[in-house]
PAVOZA-680673 format. One record per residue (C-alpha): residue in three letters; x, y, z. Coordinates in Angstrom, 1 decimal. Example, Ala and Ser with C-alpha at 12.3 -4.5 7.8 and 13.67 -1.06 7.14 Angstrom:
res|x|y|z
Ala|12.3|-4.5|7.8
Ser|13.7|-1.1|7.1
***
This chain:
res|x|y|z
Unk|5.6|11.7|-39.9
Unk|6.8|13.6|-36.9
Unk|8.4|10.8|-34.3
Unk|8.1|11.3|-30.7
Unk|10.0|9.2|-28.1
Unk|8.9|8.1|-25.3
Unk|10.6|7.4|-22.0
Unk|10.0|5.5|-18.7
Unk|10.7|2.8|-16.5
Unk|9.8|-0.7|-17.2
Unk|9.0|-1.4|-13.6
Unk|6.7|0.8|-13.1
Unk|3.3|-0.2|-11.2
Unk|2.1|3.1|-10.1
Unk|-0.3|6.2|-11.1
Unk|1.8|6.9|-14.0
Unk|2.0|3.4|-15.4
Unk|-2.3|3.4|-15.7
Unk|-1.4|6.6|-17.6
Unk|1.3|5.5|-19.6
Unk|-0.8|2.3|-20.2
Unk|-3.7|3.6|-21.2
Unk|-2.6|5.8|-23.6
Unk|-0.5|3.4|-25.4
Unk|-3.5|1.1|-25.8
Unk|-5.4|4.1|-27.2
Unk|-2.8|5.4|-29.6
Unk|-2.7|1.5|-31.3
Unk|-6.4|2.1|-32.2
Unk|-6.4|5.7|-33.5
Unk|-5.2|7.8|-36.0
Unk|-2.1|10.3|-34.7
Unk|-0.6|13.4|-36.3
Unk|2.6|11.9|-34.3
Unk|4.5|8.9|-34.3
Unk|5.4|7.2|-31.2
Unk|8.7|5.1|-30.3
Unk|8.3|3.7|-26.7
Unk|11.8|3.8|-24.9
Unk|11.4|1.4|-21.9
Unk|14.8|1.8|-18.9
Unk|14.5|-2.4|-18.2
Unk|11.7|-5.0|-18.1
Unk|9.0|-5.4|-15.3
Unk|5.2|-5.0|-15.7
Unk|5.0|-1.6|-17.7
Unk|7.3|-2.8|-20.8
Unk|5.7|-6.3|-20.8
Unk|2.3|-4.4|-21.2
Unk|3.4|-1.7|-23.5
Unk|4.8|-4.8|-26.0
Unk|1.0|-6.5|-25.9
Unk|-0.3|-2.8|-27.3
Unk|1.8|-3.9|-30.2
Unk|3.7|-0.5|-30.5
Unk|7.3|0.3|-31.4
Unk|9.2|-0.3|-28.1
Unk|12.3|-0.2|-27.4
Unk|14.6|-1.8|-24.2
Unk|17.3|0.2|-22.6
Unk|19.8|-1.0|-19.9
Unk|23.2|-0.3|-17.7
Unk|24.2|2.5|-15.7
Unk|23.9|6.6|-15.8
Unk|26.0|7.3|-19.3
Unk|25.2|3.9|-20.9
Unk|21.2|4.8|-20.4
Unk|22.5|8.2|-21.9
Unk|24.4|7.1|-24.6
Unk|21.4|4.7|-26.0
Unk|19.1|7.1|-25.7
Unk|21.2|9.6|-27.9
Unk|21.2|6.5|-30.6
Unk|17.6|5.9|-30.5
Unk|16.9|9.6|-30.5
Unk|19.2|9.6|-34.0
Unk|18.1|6.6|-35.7
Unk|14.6|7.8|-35.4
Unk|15.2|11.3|-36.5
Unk|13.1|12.0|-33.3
Unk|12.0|15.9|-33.0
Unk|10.9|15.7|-29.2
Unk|12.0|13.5|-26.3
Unk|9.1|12.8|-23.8
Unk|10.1|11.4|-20.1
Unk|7.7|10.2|-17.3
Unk|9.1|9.9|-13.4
Unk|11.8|11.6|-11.3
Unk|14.8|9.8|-12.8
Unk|13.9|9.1|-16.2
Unk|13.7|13.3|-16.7
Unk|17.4|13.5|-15.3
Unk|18.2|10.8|-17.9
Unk|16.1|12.7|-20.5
Unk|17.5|16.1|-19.7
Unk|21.1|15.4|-20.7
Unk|20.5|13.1|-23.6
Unk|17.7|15.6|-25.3
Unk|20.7|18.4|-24.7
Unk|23.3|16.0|-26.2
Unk|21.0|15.7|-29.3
Unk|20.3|19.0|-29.0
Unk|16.1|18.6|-29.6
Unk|13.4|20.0|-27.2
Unk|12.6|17.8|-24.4
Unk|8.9|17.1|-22.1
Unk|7.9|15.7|-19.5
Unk|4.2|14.8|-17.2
Unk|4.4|15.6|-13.8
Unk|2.1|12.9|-11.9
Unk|2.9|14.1|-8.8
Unk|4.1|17.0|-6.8
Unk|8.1|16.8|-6.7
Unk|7.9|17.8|-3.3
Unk|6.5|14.8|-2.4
Unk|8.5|12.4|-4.0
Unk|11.0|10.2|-1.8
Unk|9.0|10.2|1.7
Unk|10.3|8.4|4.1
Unk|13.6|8.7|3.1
Unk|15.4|11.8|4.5
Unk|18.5|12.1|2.7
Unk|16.4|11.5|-0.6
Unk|13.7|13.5|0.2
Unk|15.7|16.3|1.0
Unk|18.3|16.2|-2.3
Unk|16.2|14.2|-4.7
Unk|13.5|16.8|-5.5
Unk|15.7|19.7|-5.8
Unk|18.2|17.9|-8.6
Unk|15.1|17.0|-9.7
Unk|13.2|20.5|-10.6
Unk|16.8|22.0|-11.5
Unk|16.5|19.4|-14.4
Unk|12.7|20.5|-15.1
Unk|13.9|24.3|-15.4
Unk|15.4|22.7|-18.9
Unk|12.1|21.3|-20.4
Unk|10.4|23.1|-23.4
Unk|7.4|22.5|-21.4
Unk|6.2|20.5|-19.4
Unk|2.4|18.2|-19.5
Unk|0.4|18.3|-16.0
Unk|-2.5|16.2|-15.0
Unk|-4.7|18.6|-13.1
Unk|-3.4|22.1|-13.2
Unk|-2.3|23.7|-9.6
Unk|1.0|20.9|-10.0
Unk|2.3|23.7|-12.6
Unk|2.2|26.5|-9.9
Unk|5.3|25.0|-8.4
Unk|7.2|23.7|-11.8
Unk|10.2|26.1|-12.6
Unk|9.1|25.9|-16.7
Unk|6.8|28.2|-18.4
Unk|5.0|26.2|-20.5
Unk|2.4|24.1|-18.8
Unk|0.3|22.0|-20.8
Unk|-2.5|19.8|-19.1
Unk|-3.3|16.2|-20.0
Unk|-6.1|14.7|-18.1
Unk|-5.7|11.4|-17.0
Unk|-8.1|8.6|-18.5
Unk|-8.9|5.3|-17.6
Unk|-10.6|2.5|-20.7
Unk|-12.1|-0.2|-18.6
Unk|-14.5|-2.7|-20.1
Unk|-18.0|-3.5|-17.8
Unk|-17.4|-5.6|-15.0
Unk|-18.3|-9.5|-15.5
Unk|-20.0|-10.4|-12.6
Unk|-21.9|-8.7|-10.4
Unk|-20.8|-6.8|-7.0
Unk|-22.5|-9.2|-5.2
Unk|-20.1|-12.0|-6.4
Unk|-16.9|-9.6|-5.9
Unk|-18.2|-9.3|-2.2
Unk|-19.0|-13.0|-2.6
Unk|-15.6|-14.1|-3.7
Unk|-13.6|-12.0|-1.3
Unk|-15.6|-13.5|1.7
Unk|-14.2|-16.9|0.5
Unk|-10.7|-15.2|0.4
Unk|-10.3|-14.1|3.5
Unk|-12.7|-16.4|5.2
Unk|-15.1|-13.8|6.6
Unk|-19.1|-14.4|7.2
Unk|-21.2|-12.8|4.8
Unk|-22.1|-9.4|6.7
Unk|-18.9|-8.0|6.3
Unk|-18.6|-5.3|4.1
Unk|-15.5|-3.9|2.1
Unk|-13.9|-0.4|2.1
Unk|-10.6|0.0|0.7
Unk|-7.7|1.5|-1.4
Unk|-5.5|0.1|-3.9
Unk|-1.9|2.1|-3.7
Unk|2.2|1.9|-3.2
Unk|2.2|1.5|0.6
Unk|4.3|5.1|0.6
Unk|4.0|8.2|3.5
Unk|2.1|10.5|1.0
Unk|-1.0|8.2|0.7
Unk|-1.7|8.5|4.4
Unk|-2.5|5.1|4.4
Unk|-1.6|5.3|8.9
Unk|-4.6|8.1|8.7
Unk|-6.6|5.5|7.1
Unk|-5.8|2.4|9.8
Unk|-6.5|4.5|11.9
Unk|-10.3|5.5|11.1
Unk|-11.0|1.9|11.0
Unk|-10.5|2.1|14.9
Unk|-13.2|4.5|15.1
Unk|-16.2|3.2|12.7
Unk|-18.2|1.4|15.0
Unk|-20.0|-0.8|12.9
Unk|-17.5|-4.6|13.6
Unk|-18.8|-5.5|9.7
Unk|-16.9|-2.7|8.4
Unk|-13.3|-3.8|7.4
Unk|-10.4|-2.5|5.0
Unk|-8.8|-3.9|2.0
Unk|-5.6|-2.7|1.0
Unk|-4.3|-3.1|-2.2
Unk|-0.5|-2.7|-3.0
Unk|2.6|-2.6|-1.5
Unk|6.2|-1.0|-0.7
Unk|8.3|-0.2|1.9
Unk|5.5|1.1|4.1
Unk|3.6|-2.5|4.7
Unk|5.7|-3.8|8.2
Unk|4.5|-0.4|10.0
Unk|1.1|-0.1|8.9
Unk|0.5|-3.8|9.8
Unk|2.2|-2.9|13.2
Unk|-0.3|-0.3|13.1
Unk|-2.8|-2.5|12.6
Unk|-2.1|-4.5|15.6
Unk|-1.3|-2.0|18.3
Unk|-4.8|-0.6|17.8
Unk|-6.4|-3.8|17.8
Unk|-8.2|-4.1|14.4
Unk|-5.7|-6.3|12.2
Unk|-8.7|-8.7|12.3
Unk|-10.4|-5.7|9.9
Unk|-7.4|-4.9|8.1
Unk|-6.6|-6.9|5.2
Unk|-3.0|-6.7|2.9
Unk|-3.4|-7.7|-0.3
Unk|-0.6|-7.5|-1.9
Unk|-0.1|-6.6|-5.7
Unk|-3.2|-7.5|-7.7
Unk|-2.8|-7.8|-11.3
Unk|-6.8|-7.2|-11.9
Unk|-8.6|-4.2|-10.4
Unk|-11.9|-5.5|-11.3
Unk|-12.1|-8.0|-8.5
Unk|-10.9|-6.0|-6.2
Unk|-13.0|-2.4|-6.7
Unk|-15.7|-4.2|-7.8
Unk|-16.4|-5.8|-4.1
Unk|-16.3|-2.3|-2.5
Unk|-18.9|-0.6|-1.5
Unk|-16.2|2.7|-0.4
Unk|-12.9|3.7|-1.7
Unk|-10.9|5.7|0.3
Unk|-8.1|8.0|-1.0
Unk|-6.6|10.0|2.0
Unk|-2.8|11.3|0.8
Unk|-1.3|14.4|1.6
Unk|-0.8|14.8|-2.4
Unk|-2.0|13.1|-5.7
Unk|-2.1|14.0|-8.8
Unk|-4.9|12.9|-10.8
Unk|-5.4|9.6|-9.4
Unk|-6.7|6.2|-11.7
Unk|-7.9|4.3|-8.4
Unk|-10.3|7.5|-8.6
Unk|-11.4|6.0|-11.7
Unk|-11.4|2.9|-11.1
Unk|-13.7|2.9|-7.8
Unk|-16.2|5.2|-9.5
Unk|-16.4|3.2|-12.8
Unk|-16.6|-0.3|-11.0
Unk|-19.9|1.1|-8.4
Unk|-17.9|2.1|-5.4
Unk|-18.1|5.3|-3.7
Unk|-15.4|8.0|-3.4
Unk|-14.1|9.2|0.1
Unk|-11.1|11.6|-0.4
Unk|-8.8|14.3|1.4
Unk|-9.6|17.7|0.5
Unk|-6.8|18.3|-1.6
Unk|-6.8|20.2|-5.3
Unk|-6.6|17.0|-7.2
Unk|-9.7|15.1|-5.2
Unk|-11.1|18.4|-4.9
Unk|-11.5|18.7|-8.6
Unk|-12.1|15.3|-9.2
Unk|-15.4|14.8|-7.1
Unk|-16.2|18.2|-7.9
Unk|-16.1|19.7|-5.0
Unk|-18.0|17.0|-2.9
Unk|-20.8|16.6|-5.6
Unk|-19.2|13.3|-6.6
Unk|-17.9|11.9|-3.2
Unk|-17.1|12.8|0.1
Unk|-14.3|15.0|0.9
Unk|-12.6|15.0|4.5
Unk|-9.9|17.2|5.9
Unk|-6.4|15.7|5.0
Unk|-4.6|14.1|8.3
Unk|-8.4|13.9|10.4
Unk|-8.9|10.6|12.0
Unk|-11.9|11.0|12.8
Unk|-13.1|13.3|9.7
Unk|-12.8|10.4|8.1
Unk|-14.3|7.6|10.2
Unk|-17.6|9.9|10.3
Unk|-17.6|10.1|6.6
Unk|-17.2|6.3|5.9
Unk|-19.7|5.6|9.0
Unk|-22.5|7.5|6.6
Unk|-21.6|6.5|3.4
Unk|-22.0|2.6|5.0
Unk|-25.3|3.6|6.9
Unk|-26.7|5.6|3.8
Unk|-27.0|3.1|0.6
Unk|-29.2|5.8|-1.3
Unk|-25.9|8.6|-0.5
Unk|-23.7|5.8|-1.9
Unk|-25.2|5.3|-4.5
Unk|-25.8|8.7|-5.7
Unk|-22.6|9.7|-5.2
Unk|-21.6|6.6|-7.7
Unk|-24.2|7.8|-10.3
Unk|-23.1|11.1|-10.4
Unk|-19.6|10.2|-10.5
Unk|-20.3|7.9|-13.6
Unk|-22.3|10.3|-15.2
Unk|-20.5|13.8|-15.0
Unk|-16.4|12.5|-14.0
Unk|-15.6|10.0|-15.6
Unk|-16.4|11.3|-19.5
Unk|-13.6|13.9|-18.7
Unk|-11.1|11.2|-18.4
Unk|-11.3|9.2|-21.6
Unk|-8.3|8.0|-23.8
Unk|-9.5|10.3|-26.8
Unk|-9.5|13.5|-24.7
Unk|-6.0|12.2|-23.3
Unk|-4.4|11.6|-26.6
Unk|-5.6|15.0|-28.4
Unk|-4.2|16.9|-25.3
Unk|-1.1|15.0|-25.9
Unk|-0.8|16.1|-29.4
Unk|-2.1|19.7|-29.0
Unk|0.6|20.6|-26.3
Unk|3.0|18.7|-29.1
Unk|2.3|21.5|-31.8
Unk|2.6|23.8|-29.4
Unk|6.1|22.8|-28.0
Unk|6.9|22.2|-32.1
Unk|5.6|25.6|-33.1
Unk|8.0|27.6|-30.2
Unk|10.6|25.3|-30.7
Unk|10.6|26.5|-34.6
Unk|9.9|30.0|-33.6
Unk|13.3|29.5|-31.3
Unk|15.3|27.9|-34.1
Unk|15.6|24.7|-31.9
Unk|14.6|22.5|-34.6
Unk|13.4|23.6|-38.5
Unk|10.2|23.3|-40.1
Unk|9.4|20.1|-41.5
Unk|9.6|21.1|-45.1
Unk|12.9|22.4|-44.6
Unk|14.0|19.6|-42.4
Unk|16.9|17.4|-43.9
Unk|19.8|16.5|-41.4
Unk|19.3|18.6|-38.5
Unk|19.9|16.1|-35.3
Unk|23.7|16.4|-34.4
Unk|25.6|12.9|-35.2
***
């Protein structure tokens, strides 16, 4: 059998670690044309959950050639055909050790390059260009919604839809909203919007603070969970408009349920997004979508059939959208049926792991045709020592 390996960072909490998560869990339980060796760059909360899928996985530490130089090993004591690399850094890492082995090499794009590194200038401005240089290397590269492959230098773009495997919620929404009234010590009428993201400049999480200041209704208030290095300015945010009473930082939460399942809204305003699993996550656990009108959300509540969708960056866009959604239960709730019934079936682990493994034959097929690798009846020692 074929092996494929599989690279990314260990301490990874975001988007791409739902993904990565999700389809590891999926691949333990079904029956692959591939198989998969899981190459984790050190430990945090993505390699200690790949390990409970009970997969091959593999820890990696040390600085730029070390990471290199193990990979190379790996790559040879597996006879691996195809390296496979998820985040910014990890395809720089993958680009020179796949062309040190000399065997094609992939990546998934989560997220727009362009956007990666906000906030920091210097990063921001060199980061992304080394970046896409590298991804000009890749046999082809995965996407999770399609217009992210209009600005990849590669001409191979395969799409992999994101998924999401949740199991039903154990308690009811009324005992989320319950629970998170003894949390935070608020009376009973209050009622939850929120988002669960890294606290980072493309999530527009300011835009979001912001709207809060204009939704009339004093009930109303925000939970935010997540952090990063955004959290001291949006709480100063918070406070110089004079609703940190209504804004509530989590933190980190280790279970989604409790948290998505006490919203009645989920708001999602970035400047960018892939295909986002809070998306997913709000719809499957009964709260309604609000979202800025960008090609990923676009696609995702099809078109505003499946949520509402506000102008990216407007204030008070937003607030008027949230404002309804709050006054009109029988809106909410549609929007949350229709989601359920018509979204989220597009995002299932089975459809994601047979894209995965269609855009592999395809990248094994041209990489044959090229004479990058030979055909597996013909294959005997054909990685370079």
């Amino acid at each position: 059998m074929r092996t494929v390996i599989v690279f990314f960072a260990g301490n990874e909490v975001g988007g791409a670690a739902s993904h990565l998560r999700t389809w590891a869990e999926g691949l333990a339980e079904a029956r692959t044309q591939y198989q998969y060796r899981f190459v984790s760059l050190g430990d945090g909360p993505l390699a200690s959950a790949l390990e409970r899928t009970g997969g091959s996985l593999t820890k990696v530490t040390g600085g730029f050639r070390a990471v290199i130089d193990a990979l190379a090993q790996i790559i040879r004591q597996e006879r691996a055909w195809l390296l496979h690399s998820h985040g910014p850094r990890m395809n720089i890492l993958a680009a020179y050790a796949a062309k040190r082995q000399q065997i094609p090499w992939t990546a998934t794009i989560h997220s727009n390059p362009l956007y990666d590194f906000l906030g920091h200038p210097l990063k921001s401005f060199l980061f992304p260009k080394l970046h896409l240089w590298h991804l000009r290397q890749a046999s082809g590269l995965f996407v999770v919604q399609p217009t992210l492959g209009d600005i990849l230098p590669c001409k191979t773009i395969l799409e992999v839809p994101n998924a999401i495997f949740l199991t039903p919620p154990a308690r009811s929404r009324h005992e989320y909203r319950a629970f998170w009234h003894n949390q935070l010590r608020l009376p009973t009428s209050t009622r939850f919007m929120g988002v669960a993201a890294r606290l980072d400049p493309v999530k527009n999480l300011d835009v979001l603070i912001q709207s809060v200041a204009k939704i009339p209704d004093p009930d109303v208030h925000l939970c935010i969970a997540g952090d990063g290095r955004e959290r001291a300015t949006l709480e100063a945010l918070a406070d110089r408009l004079g609703v940190r009473e209504r804004v509530h930082f989590l933190g980190f939460l280790a279970s989604v349920e409790e948290f998505y399942g006490a919203l009645d809204v989920h708001v999602l305003p970035s400047k960018s997004e892939g295909a986002p699993t809070s998306v997913l996550e709000a719809g499957f656990y009964g709260a309604a979508n609000v979202g800025s009108d960008i090609p990923a959300l676009r696609r995702m509540l099809l078109d505003g059939e499946a949520g509402e969708m506000v102008p990216v960056g407007d204030v008070q866009a937003l607030a008027r959208a949230v404002h309804r959604l709050f006054r009109d239960d029988a809106l909410r709730d549609h929007y949350v049926q229709v989601f359920r019934e018509q979204v989220l079936p597009l995002y299932s682990r089975d459809r994601m792991i047979a894209a995965y493994e269609r855009g592999y034959t395809v990248l094994e097929e041209d990489a044959v045709r090229t004479g990058k690798i030979v055909p597996l009846e013909n294959r005997t020692e054909w990685l370079r020592e």
